[in-house]
Phi, psi and omega in degrees: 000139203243110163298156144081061165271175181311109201242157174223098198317203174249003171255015164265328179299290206327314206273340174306289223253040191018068141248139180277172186294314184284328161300328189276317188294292167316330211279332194313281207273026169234338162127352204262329199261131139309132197275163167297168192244127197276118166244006197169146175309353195229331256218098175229164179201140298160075162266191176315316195293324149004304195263309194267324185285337190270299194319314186284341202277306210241358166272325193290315225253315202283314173290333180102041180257117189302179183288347181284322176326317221273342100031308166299299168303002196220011186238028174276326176293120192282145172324146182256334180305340202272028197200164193261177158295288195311006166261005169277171163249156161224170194236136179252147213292012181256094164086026192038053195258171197245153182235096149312130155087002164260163161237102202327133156251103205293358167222045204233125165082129156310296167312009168244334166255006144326304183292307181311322174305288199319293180318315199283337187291311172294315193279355165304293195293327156314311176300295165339294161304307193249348171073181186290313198297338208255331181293117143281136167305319177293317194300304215298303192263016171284297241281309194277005167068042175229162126013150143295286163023269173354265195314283176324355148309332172224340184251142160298326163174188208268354150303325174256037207245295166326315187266002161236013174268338187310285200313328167289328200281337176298301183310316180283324206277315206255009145307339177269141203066355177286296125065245174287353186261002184286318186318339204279105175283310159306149192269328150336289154289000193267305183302292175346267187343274179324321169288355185270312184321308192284354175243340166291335147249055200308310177332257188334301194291255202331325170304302186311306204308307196290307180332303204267010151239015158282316216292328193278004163234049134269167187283354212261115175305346192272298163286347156280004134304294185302285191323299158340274182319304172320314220262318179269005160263018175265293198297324181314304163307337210256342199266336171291323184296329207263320221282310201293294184308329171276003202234353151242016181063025192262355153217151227270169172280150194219163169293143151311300190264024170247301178323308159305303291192310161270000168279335171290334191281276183337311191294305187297258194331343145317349179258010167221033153277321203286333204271007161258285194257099220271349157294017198255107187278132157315333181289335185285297154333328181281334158284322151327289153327300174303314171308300189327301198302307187281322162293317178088165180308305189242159171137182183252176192141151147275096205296202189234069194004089200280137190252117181302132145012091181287000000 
């Protein structure tokens, strides 16, 4: 027996060996699976012999060879019960360095949360870059130069890596100008603002924007929540600002929240107006728009100086 070997919770076997849980639990209690080594009523772990008995266990199923055959095949594979926690290893997650004679604790030591920030940090900026569907798990963790291992260590998959990068990538892009737009009493103007912030970071606003709508057409309720939630901490405000100005008459009634909904629309397509029509100066655009939104095709008012055309 070769000490200080590899030990594994069950959601790095499921992503290793792409067998669920509830199947690896069937195979334990049919005799086929070696059982894990028990640290605590709750509390398993999970070697190698593992990883090769579900590997021989599922190449076996694929030839179509029953569960009894398989049996015959996997029960050569030596046990993990026969064995202590202290002949394993764990790889802490810092800089992949080996710890003999431990049992990882997902919130223990500064150096494991240094590293969970470093994931969180990368996987913001990835998402960001490539939106969710285009973030591969293998690139994330080519990037951050560590093990699957790791990362399952602290994310469950790359869904829950996600639902705690929105809110941060949210927070960074649209923390700045809140601020000066609480100071703002008028509502017109509170709207002016936001729209100038959101086209001064057009780029980022598309992003955020692209995020929460993969997230709200996954099938996963957590994440269409998060998209939701995202989409409606864009709208909300814009939707209090059109509410307060018709409620001083300075804009006529309207749905609120489809009036909200095309100014967000309006605002994203602006960024692939500019990349068509690149003689169209953002300031001009930014007036255009801005009459339109507050004026409407028709109505009265006093517009707002449109600057010709180059």
């Amino acid at each position: 027996m070769n000490k200080h070997q590899r030990l594994y919770r069950i959601a790095e076997i499921e992503k290793i060996t792409d067998v669920p849980r509830r199947r690896i639990h069937f195979y334990i209690q049919s005799g086929l699976l070696n059982k894990p080594l028990k640290t605590g009523k709750t509390m398993a772990y999970y070697d190698d012999s593992h990883i090769r008995q579900l590997q021989v266990i599922k190449k076996a199923r694929q030839r179509g060879e029953s569960l009894f055959s398989v049996k015959d095949l996997v029960k050569d594979i030596a046990p993990a019960s026969e064995r202590k926690v202290s002949d394993y290893y764990t790889v802490d997650a810092v800089e992949g360095e080996v710890r003999p004679d431990t049992v990882r604790k997902k919130t223990r030591g500064r150096n494991s949360q240094k590293t969970r920030e470093r994931i969180l940090s990368v996987g913001c900026e990835m998402f960001r870059k490539c939106g969710y569907n285009n973030t591969r798990l293998n690139d994330l963790t080519r990037e951050l130069d560590i093990g699957k291992g790791t990362f399952y260590f602290y994310f469950s998959d790359k869904k829950e890596l996600f639902l705690e990068c929105v809110p941060r990538i949210f927070e960074e892009m649209f923390s700045s100008g809140w601020d000066d737009i609480r100071k703002l009493y008028n509502p017109v103007e509170r709207l002016e603002m936001r729209f100038q912030l959101a086209l001064n970071a057009l780029e980022e606003f598309c992003i955020i924007l692209q995020l929460a709508k993969e997230a709200m057409a996954d099938t996963d309720p957590k994440l269409k929540e998060l998209g939701q939630k995202t989409y409606l901490s864009i709208r909300g405000p814009l939707e209090s600002d059109i509410k307060k100005a018709i409620t001083r008459g300075i804009f006529q009634p309207v749905n609120v929240e489809m009036m909200a909904s095309l100014m967000i629309a309006i605002v994203e397509n602006t960024y692939y107006m500019r990349e068509i029509n690149s003689d169209l100066s953002m300031e001009a655009m930014k007036i255009h728009i801005y009459n339109l939104l507050a004026y409407g095709l028709v109505g009265a008012g006093e517009r707002l100086p449109v600057p010709p055309e180059k």
